[in-house]
C-alpha positions as CSV (number, residue, x, y, z in Angstrom):
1,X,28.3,-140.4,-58.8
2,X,29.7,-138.4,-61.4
3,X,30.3,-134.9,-61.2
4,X,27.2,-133.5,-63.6
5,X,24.6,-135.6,-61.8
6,X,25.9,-134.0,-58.2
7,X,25.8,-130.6,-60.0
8,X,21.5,-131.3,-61.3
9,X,21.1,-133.2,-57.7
10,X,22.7,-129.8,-55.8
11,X,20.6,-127.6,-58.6
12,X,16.9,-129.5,-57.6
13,X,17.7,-129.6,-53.7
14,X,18.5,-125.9,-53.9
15,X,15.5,-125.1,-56.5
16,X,13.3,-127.4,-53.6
17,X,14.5,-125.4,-50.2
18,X,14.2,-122.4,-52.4
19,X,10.6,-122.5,-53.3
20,X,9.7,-124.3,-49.4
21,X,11.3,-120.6,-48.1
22,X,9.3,-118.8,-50.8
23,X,6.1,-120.5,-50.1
24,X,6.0,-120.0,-45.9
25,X,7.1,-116.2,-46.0
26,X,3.5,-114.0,-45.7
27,X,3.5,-110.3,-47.3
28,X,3.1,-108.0,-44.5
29,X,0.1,-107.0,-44.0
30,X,-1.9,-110.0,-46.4
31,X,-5.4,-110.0,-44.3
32,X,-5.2,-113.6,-45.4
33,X,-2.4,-114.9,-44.2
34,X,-2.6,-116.9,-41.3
35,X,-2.5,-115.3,-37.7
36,X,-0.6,-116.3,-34.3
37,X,-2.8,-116.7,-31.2
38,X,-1.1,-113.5,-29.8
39,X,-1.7,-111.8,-33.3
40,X,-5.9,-112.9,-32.9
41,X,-5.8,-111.7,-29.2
42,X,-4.1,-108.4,-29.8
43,X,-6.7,-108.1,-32.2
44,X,-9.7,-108.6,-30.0
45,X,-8.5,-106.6,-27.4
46,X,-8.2,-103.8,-30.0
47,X,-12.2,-104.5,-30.6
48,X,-13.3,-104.6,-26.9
49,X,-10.7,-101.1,-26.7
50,X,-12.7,-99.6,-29.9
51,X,-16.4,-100.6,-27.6
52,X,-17.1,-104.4,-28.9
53,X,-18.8,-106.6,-26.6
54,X,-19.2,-110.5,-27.3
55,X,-21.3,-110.8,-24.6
56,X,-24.2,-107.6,-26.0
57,X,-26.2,-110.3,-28.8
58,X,-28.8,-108.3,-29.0
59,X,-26.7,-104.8,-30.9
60,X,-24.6,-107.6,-32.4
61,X,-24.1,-106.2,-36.2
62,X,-23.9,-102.9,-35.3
63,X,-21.7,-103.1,-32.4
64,X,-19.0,-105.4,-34.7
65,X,-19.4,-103.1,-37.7
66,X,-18.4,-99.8,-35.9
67,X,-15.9,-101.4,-33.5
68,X,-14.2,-103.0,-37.0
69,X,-14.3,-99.4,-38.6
70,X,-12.8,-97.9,-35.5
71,X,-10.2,-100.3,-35.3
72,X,-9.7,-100.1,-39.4
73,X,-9.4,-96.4,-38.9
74,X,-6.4,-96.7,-36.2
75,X,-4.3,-99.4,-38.0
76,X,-4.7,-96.9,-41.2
77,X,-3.3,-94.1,-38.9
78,X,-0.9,-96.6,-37.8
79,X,-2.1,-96.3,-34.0
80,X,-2.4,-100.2,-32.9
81,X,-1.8,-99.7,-29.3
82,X,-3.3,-100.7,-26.1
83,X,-4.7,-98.8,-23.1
């Protein structure tokens, strides 16, 4: 191989890992990106700790809706932890 071509095959494999790096790092705090298992259970736990309970059907909607504001309202204080 000449010298040019190793030059545009170095350029591409470093343009390729480049854009592979870009493309698995998530913004901190992206609601969308995806979660860990711990990540999902730390989260529950937050919602049983601000009164959820999966297991009350019956006040379903209402019980989600304020357990999610509560637990919106701590996270925007910056208070996440557990009792």
């Amino acid at each position: 191989m000449t010298h040019p071509s190793r030059l545009i095959l170095s350029a591409l494999a470093l343009c390729c890992a480049t854009s592979v790096f870009a493309q698995t790092a998530a913004q901190p705090g992206d609601p969308n990106a995806p979660k860990t298992r711990a990540q999902v259970r730390q989260e529950f736990l937050m919602w049983r700790a601000a009164g959820y309970d999966p297991d009350d059907w019956l006040n379903y909607p209402d019980n989600a809706i304020a357990a999610s504001r509560i637990v919106a309202q701590q996270q925007a204080r910056g208070n996440t932890t557990q009792h």
